[in-house]
C-alpha positions, 0 to 999 in steps of 0.5 A, spaced: 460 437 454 466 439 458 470 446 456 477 442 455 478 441 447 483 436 447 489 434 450 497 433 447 502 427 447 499 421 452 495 426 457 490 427 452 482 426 452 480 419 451 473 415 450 472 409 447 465 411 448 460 413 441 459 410 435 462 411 428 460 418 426 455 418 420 461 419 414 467 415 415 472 420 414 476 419 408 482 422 405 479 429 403 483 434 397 482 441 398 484 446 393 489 453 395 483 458 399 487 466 400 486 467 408 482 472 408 476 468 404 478 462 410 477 467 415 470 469 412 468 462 412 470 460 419 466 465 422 460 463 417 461 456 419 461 460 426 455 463 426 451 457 424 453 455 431 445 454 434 442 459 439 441 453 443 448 451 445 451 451 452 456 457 453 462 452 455 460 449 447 459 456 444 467 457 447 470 451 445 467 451 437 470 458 437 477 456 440 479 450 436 476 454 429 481 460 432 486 455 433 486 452 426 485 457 423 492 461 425 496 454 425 497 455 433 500 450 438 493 451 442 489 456 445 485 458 452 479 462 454 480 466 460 474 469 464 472 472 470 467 468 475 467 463 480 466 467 486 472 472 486 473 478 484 479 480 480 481 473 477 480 470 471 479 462 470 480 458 465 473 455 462 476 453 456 483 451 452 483 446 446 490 443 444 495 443 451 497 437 455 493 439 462 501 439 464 500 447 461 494 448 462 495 447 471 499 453 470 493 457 468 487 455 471 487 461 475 491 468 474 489 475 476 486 479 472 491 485 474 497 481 473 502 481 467 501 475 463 498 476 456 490 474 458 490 479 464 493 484 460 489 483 453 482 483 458 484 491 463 488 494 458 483 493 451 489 490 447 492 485 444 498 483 447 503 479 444 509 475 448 515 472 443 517 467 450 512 463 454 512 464 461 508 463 468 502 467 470 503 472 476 501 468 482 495 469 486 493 468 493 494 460 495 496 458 489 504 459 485 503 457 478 511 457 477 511 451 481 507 447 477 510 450 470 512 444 465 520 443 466 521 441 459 518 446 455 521 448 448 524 455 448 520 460 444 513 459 445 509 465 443 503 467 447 498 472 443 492 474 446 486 479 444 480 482 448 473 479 450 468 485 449 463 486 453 458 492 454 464 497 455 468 493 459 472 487 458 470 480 460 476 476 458 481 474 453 482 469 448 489 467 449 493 462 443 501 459 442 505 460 437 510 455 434 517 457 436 520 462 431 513 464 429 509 470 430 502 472 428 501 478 423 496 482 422 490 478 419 492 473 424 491 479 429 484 481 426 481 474 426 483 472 432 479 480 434 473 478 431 473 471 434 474 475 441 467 479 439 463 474 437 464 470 443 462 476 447 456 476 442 454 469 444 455 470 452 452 476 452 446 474 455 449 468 459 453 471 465 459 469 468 461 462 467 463 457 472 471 454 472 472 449 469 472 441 471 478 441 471 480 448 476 475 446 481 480 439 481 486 443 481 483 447 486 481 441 491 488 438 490 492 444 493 497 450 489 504 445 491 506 441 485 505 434 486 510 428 485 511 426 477 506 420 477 506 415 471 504 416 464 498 413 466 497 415 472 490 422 470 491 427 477 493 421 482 487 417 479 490 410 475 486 410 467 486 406 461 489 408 455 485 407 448 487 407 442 480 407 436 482 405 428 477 409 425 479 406 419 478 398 421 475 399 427 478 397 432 479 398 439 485 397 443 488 399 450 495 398 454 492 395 459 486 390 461 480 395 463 478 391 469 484 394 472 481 401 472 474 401 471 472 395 476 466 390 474 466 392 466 466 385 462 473 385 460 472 383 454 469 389 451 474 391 448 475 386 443 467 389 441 469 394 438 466 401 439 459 398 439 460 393 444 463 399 448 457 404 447 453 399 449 454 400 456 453 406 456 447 409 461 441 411 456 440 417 458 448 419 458 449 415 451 446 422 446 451 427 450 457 422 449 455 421 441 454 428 440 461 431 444 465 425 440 462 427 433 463 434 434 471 432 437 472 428 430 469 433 425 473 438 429 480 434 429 480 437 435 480 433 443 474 432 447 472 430 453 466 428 458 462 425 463 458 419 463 455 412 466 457 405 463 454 398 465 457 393 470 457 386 469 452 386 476 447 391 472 449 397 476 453 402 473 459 406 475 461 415 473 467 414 468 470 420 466 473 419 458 478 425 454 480 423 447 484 426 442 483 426 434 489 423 430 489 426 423 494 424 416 498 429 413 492 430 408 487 432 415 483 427 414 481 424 421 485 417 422 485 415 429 483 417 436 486 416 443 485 418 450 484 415 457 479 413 461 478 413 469 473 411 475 471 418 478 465 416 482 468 418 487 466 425 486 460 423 485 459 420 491 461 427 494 456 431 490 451 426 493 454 427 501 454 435 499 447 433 498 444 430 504 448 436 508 443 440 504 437 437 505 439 438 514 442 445 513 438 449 518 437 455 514 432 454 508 435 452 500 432 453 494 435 451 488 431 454 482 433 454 474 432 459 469 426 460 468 424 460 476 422 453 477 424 450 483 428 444 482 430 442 489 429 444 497 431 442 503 427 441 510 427 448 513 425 451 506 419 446 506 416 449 513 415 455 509 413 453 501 410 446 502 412 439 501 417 437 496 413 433 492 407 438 492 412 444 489 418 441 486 418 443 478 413 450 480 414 457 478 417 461 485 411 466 484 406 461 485 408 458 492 403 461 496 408 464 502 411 467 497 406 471 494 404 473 500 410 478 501 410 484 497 415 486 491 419 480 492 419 477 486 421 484 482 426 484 488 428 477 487 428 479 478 432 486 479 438 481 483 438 476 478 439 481 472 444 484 476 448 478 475 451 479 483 450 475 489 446 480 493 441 479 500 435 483 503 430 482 508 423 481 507 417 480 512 414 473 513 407 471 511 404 472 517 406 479 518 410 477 524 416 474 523 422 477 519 426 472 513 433 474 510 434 472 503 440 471 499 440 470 492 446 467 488 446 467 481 449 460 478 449 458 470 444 454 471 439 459 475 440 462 481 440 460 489 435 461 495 438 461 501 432 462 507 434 465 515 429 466 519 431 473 524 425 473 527 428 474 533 433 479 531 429 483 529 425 484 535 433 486 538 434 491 533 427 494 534 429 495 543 436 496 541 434 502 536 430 505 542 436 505 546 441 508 541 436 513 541 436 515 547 444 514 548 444 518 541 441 524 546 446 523 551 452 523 546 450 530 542 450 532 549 457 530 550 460 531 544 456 539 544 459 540 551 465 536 549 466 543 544 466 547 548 470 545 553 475 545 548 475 552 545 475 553 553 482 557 555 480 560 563 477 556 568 471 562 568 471 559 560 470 551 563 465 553 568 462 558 562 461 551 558 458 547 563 453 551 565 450 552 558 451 545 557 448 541 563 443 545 566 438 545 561 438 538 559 438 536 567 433 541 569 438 544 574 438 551 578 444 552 580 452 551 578 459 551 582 465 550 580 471 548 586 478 548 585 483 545 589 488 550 592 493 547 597 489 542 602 482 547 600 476 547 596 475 554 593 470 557 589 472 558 581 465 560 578 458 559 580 451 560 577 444 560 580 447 562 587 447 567 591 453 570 593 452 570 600 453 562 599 458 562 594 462 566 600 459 561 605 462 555 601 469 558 598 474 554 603 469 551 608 471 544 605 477 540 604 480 535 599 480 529 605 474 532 609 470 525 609 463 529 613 463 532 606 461 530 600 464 532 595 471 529 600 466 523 600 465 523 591 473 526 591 477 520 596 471 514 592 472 518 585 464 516 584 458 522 583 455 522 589 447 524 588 442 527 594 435 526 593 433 531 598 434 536 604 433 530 609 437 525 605 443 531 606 442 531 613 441 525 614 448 523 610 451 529 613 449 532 620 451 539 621 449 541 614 443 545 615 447 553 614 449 551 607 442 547 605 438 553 607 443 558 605 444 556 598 436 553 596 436 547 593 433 541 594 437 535 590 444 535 589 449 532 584 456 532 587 461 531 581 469 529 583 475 532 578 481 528 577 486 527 573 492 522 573 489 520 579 490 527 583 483 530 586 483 538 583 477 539 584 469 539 584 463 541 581 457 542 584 449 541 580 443 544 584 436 542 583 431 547 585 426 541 586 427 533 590 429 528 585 433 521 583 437 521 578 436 515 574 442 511 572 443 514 564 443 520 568 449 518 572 453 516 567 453 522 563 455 525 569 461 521 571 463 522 563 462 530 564 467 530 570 473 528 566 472 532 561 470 538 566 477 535 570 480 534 563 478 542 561 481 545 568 487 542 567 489 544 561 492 551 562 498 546 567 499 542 562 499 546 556 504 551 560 508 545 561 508 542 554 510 549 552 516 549 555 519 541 554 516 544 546 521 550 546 527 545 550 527 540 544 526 545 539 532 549 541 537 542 543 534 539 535 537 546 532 545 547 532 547 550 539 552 555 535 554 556 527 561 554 525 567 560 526 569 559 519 574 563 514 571 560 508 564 562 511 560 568 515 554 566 518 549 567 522 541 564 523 534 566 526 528 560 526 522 563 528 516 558 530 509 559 528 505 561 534 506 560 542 505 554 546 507 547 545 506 546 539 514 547 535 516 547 527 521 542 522 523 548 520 532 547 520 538 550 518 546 548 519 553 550 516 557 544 515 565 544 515 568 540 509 574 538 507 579 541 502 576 548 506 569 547 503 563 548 506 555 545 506 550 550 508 543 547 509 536 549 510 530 545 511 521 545 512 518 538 515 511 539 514 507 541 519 507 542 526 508 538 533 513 534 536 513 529 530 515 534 526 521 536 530 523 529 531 523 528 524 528 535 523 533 531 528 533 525 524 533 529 518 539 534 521 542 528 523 542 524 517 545 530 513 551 530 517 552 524 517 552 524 509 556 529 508 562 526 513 561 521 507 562 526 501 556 525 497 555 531 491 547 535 494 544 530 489 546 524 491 545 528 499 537 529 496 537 523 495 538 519 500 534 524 505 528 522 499 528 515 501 528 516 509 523 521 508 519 515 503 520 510 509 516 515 515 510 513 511 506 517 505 504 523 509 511 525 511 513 532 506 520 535 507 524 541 503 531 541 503 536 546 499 543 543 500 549 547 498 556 546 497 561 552 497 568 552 494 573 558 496 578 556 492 574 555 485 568 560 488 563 555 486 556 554 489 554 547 487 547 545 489 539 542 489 534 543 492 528 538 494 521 543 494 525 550 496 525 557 494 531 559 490 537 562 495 538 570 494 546 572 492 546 579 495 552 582 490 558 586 494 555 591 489 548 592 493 545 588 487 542 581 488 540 576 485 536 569 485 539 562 484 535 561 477 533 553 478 526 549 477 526 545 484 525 538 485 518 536 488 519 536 496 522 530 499 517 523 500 514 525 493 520 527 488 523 521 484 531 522 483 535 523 481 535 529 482 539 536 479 546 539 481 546 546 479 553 550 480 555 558 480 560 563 481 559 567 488 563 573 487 568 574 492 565 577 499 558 575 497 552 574 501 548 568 501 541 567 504 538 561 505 531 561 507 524 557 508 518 559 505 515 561 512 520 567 511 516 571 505 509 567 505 503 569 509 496 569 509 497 577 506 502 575 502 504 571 497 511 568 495 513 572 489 512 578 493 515 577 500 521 574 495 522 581 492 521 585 499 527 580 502 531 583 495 529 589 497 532 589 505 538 586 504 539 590 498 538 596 503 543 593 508 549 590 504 551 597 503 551 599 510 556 592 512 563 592 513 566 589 508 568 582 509 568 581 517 572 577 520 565 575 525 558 574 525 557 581 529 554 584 523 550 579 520 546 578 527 542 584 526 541 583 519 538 577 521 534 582 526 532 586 521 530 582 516 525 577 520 523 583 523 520 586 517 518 580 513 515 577 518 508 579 522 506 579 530 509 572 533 501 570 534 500 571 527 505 567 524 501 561 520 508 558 518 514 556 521 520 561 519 528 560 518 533 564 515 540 563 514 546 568 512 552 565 509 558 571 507 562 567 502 570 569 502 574 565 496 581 562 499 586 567 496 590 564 491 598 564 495 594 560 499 593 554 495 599 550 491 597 544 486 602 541 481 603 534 477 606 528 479 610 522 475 607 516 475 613 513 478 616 511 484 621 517 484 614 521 485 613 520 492 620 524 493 619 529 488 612 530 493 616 531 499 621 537 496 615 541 494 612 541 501 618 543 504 619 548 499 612 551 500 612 550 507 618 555 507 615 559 503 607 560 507 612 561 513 610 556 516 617 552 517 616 548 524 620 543 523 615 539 526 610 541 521 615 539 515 617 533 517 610 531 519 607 533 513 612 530 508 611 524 511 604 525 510 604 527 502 610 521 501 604 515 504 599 518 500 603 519 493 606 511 495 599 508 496 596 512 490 603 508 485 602 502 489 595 501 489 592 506 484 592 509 476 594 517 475 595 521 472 597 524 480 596 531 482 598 534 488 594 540 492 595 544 499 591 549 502 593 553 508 585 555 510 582 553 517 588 548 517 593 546 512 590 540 508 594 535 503 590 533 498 593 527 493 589 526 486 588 520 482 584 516 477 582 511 481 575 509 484 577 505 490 576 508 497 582 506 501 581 502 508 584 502 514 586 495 516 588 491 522 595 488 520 600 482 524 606 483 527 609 479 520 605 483 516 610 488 511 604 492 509 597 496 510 600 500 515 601 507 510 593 509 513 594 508 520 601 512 520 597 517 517 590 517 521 596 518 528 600 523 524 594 529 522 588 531 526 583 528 521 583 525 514 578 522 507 576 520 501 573 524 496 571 522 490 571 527 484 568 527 477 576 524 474 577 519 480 579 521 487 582 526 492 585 522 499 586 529 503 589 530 511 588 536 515 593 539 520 592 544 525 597 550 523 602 554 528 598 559 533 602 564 530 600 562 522 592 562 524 
């Protein structure tokens, strides 16, 4: 019985193949049934289903009840199985073509589609247009999607239950226009449970014939084959009267099927059941019964009779055609030659009977239906145990607690292996269970050898065990080692007792010398005999001889010592030993020193011992040459950390600042921590201040990226927003443990206003002219990396000659101190210094020692710092108002000379009445307000502003940023931005709430400034 429940249009089942059912269907009258009466009646005719019924059955009844019952175009049943974890395959689909099935044979069970949704979340899903399922690996269901399929098809799916999780989904279309109201809903829910009740006890299902031929064929799309043509396989198609019964097909059957006798259509249905297999004819019966009383599709397998007495597999599908009453009145479908498959089964077979490893194939109740040769030299001949229970084959019995082992997986439902002991007590056996619907599979791989492996490969393991604990304690210690006396400290406690040894010297390389750093287990009078008496490339010594090869050098004894070293006898009676292992240290291919290990008694060091001795000497190398390399890695460290901050802050009158940075703790490791004051146009200035977590020299290069990109936004003229914004998205692409905080602030001298955002940052303190201070009220965003924008701008008046402090959490957090605290210690001292400063300076002098000051007293002693610490001071000074001018413009071409009046006439009046300057800056204004009439919308402002530099600003409404371009000598226009860019010193476009300002900057008179 297969799981597809019919076909539609010419791809539909087929079979010519079973007798007239036992009632001749006749035009029925039926009388009006309320729905919920109907939906009780399906679900009684449901449960009269026998308990004996194969799943695939089981599925397909239920299906075409759901179907029918909520007039739908055709269902499906989705499940899991097959092998692959988080997929769902179709097992069975009643009234679609096969052309909208393919889509759907295989999709993830966390997908999108509305099966896959129903089965994860537990809820009925609902889409008003069909559409392809997500695709899985190997495999687009877009590419085999239907290309003339109506528009409009609803898809409803609801939850298959099982056990508190979901096994599946039961899916059904709907016409276009057509959607399923609540009872339909509830029906379709209480099919669902009842699928899940009669699988309960069954596992997982297998796909569907035709997703393992999907599979075989390949995801891409095949050409379009002709009507005729099933999955590249030419068919016949049938046509059945069960009013006259007679039997007709569009082509003759010999065509198709070879050897049939081509006149048996003429028959009818009974000459044609005729040729079908004995064994195969009470299966073809019953599934052709069943497709008649269910008006639905049918399809299945079976063996027909050539003209020559053998017989030849067929695959038959086939549709019920009903009238408009419902009675069934014709049946159609199709028939094709799959021996082939078959054929294959049976080559699958015979590579199975020869496989190496053992196979047993058992059914559900343990009996054993089918074993190679390899499983036969351990159960039996075939023949002997075909048919028997596993737990009655002797060799089986023999092995303790297989069969509750072998029980325990198979009720687990997953394939899962273990080893067991053979019967002989020798020989070691691996058994890989995999559960099918049909029963489950023994696969049998003898590890007699391999075990044997393991058994002398674990004595081995544990001895290198022994010697890595050895390494990895020594390893330890030579890591918290500080001083060469901390080195020699280390190994002496860490190798003599493990090898037995007495004594212990430590030599370091000083010029072409071999001093003595340390020693223990000899007398000084040695030490002071050895101290300098050999050099690095003295080759009748052994430690020049370990040092020039790189090698221990080990000495089993006094003679040996004199007989490798003449001359040695002073230092062999002087320090008392009588075995001797002489280990080089070197490092980067530089000898700088050696390590000498004395035995009080004569011995040879086996090779085990050898190699630990040779990984001991790097490490010991590695220690002593840790205090250069940590000093020098100080100094690159503080190199970077000092060229990645601003040299010095901008000399501005809009803003005073000052700044300190101070990293967590000495040596080489360096902060994120970073702060900046960025000049803007029209007399604005940014003011910056960030903390990449952590500590090291990827932290510091992630703040010069960062520093970096903030410069670069700003010369664009972003809000802080946007400026948060993308810092966010750079942040996201350094991977998923980069964090960075960011406070990015705008001040305004002309209009005092603060605007800003902050990503993670605490709020900045506004320290009043009064001597009050106050925090910027704000809810920040979460740290760069994690936030998700848009982020918040907030703005506020900055009384004039206020001082603003920007700082990072390392400034008033500690390991003594939370933030709140250390924020209100920080109130605290710049409500006690701003009394004490001169009122607005022209320079940073005062605010340098009030940055001293006051992370002098927040912060502890530099070796107990935990955290990187910035500060940043900004004194605001707001623009005076005779320093700015702005005024209205006509739209009008008359505007541009109107603009250059008023900037003569205010030049004069700011006494800056260089002609050079006037003519210059009219020509300026004159191009700006021409390119806004020409090429913008007003209404038109113009602004000047004498600050750092005299800058000109023209408003408009327009969104377009203008562009300098490359003209041709004939060219009549675009050269308004390039006289512009030569004339002033330089030049921009903002954007603004109500359009855009093109503004330019001019360098004042040395006088005026």
């Amino acid at each position: 019985m297969s799981t597809r429940g019919g076909e539609a249009d010419n791809t539909g089942p087929s079979i010519a193949h079973v007798p007239r059912p036992l009632h001749q269907p006749q035009g029925l009258r039926t009388k009006t049934v309320r729905p919920m009466e109907r939906y009780r009646i399906r679900m009684r005719l449901l449960d009269a289903v026998d308990e004996d019924r194969r799943d695939v059955e089981v599925l397909l009844t239920a299906l075409q009840q759901a179907v029918a019952e909520v007039q739908g175009l055709g269902g499906m049943v989705h499940l899991p199985g097959g092998g692959m974890s988080g997929i769902l395959y179709l097992v069975a689909d009643s009234g679609l073509p096969e052309s909208m099935t393919r889509p759907w044979l295989i999709i993830p069970a966390r997908g999108t589609a509305p099966p896959s949704r129903a089965a994860r979340n537990d809820t009925t899903t609902w889409q008003r247009d069909l559409a392809p399922p997500d695709p899985v690996p190997g495999r687009d269901p877009a590419a085999l999607w239907p290309s003339r399929l109506p528009a409009g098809i609803g898809h409803l799916a609801v939850p298959i239950p099982s056990g508190g999780r979901r096994r599946g989904a039961l899916s059904v279309l709907f016409a276009p226009g057509a959607e399923p109201g609540a009872a339909e809903r509830a029906f379709l829910n209480e099919v669902a449970a009842w699928m899940s009740g009669r699988l309960k006890s069954s596992g997982i299902l297998n796909p569907s014939p035709t997703l393992l031929r999907a599979l075989e064929n390949g995801p891409e799309p095949r050409e379009a084959a002709p009507l005729w043509d099933v999955e590249g396989m030419p068919s016949i198609t049938y046509t059945w009267d069960l009013l006259t019964g007679e039997l007709t097909s569009d082509r003759p059957v010999v065509e198709v099927l070879t050897g049939i006798d081509p006149e048996v259509m003429s028959g009818g249905i009974e000459a044609w059941a005729a040729l079908i297999h004995p064994d195969d004819l009470p299966g073809a019966v019953t599934g052709f019964d069943t497709g008649i009383q269910m008006r639905g599709g049918f399809q299945n397998e079976y063996r027909i009779r050539r003209q020559d007495g053998t017989y030849l597999w067929i695959e038959a599908r086939a549709r019920t055609i009903t009238d408009e009453e419902g009675t069934p009145v014709k049946v159609i479908g199709t028939l094709r030659d799959s021996s082939e498959t078959h054929a294959a089964a049976e080559s699958v077979g015979r590579a199975l009977r020869h496989m190496s490893d053992g196979f047993v194939s058992l059914d559900t109740d343990w009996r054993i239906g089918f074993l190679n040769q390899a499983a036969e030299r351990l159960f039996g001949d075939a023949a002997d145990v075909a048919g028997a229970l596993l737990w009655d084959i002797p060799a089986v019995r023999a092995v303790p607690g297989l069969e509750q082992r072998c029980r325990a997986t198979a009720a687990e439902g997953r394939p899962a292996g273990f080893d067991v002991p053979g019967p002989d007590g020798t020989s070691w056996y691996h058994l890989r269970l995999v559960p099918m619907p049909e029963g489950l599979t023994l696969y049998i791989t003898d590890t007699t050898e391999r075990h044997l492996r393991e058994v002398e490969r674990a004595a081995a393991e544990r001895a290198a065990a022994e010697r890595a604990a050895l390494v990895q304690r020594i390893t330890r210690e030579l890591a918290e080692a500080v001083t060469a006396q901390d080195v020699m400290a280390a190994v002496a406690d860490g190798v003599m007792t493990p090898l037995g040894s007495t004594g212990l010297i430590m030599l370091g390389v000083v010029g072409d010398r071999l001093t003595v750093v340390g020693s223990r287990g000899f007398s000084e009078r040695f030490t002071r005999l050895l101290d300098g008496q050999w050099t690095v490339r003295d080759t009748t010594s052994p430690v020049g001889d370990a040092l020039r090869t790189r090698t221990p050098l080990c000495i089993s004894s006094p003679e040996e010592f004199l007989k490798r070293y003449p001359g040695t006898e002073t230092l062999i009676q002087e320090g008392g030993k009588q075995a001797w292992a002489f280990l080089p240290l070197a490092v980067s291919g530089r000898g700088i020193g050696a390590a000498v290990i004395g035995f009080g008694r004569p011995r040879v060091l086996d090779d085990d011992e050898r190699t630990l001795l040779t990984a001991l000497s790097g490490l010991i190398a590695q220690a002593l040459e840790r205090a250069e390399l940590y000093d020098e890695a100080t100094t690159r460290a503080r190199t970077l950390q000092r060229s990645l901050l601003p040299q010095a802050l901008p000399k501005l009158p809009e803003v005073t600042a000052a700044a300190r940075y101070q990293s967590a703790k000495q040596g080489a490791d360096v902060g994120g921590d970073w702060y900046d004051v960025i000049p803007l146009s029209a007399a604005r200035v940014a003011l910056v201040i960030g903390d990449v977590m952590g500590h090291g020299m990827a932290e510091a290069a992630t703040m010069g990226r960062l520093r970096t990109a903030v410069r670069t936004l700003s010369e664009l003229e972003l809000p802080p927003d946007e400026i948060l914004g993308h810092l966010n998205d750079i942040v996201g692409e350094l991977g998923t443990d980069a964090f960075v905080t960011c406070l990015y602030g705008i001040y305004d001298p002309v209009t005092r206003c603060l605007s800003y955002a902050s990503a993670g940052q605490p709020p900045p303190a506004v320290a009043h002219p009064d001597g009050t201070v106050t925090f910027l009220s704000m809810t920040p965003d979460p740290p760069l990396g994690v936030a998700a924008p848009p982020f918040e701008t907030l703005e506020t008046l900055l009384p004039a000659d206020s001082l603003l402090a920007l700082y990072s959490d390392g400034l008033v957090e500690s390991k003594d101190r939370d933030v709140t605290t250390g924020m209100s210690r920080l109130a605290e001292l710049l409500s006690q210094s701003v009394n004490a400063m001169p009122t607005s300076p022209a320079d940073a002098s005062d605010l340098d020692p009030l940055c001293a000051t006051i992370t002098s007293a927040l912060l502890p002693a530099h070796s107990a710092l935990i955290d990187d610490a910035a500060l940043l001071l900004a004194r605001t000074h707001p623009l005076a108002a005779e320093n700015v001018a702005e005024w209205p413009l006509p739209e009008d071409p008359v505007a541009a000379g109107q603009a250059r009046e008023l900037v003569r006439a205010q030049l004069t009046d700011w006494d800056l009445a260089d002609e050079d300057l006037i003519m210059t800056t009219e020509l300026l204004v004159s191009e700006l307000v021409g390119n806004v009439i020409r090429h913008a919308c007003g209404p038109i402002r113009l602004r000047m502003l004498r600050s750092r530099a005299l800058i000109c600003e023209v408003s408009d409404a327009s969104l377009t940023t203008p562009h300098i371009r490359h003209t041709s000598a004939t060219d009549e226009g675009g050269r308004g931005l390039q006289l512009i860019s030569a004339l002033c010193q330089r030049w921009g476009t903002r954007h603004t709430r109500t359009g855009k300002s093109i503004w330019t900057e001019q360098p004042l008179p040395t006088a005026s400034v």
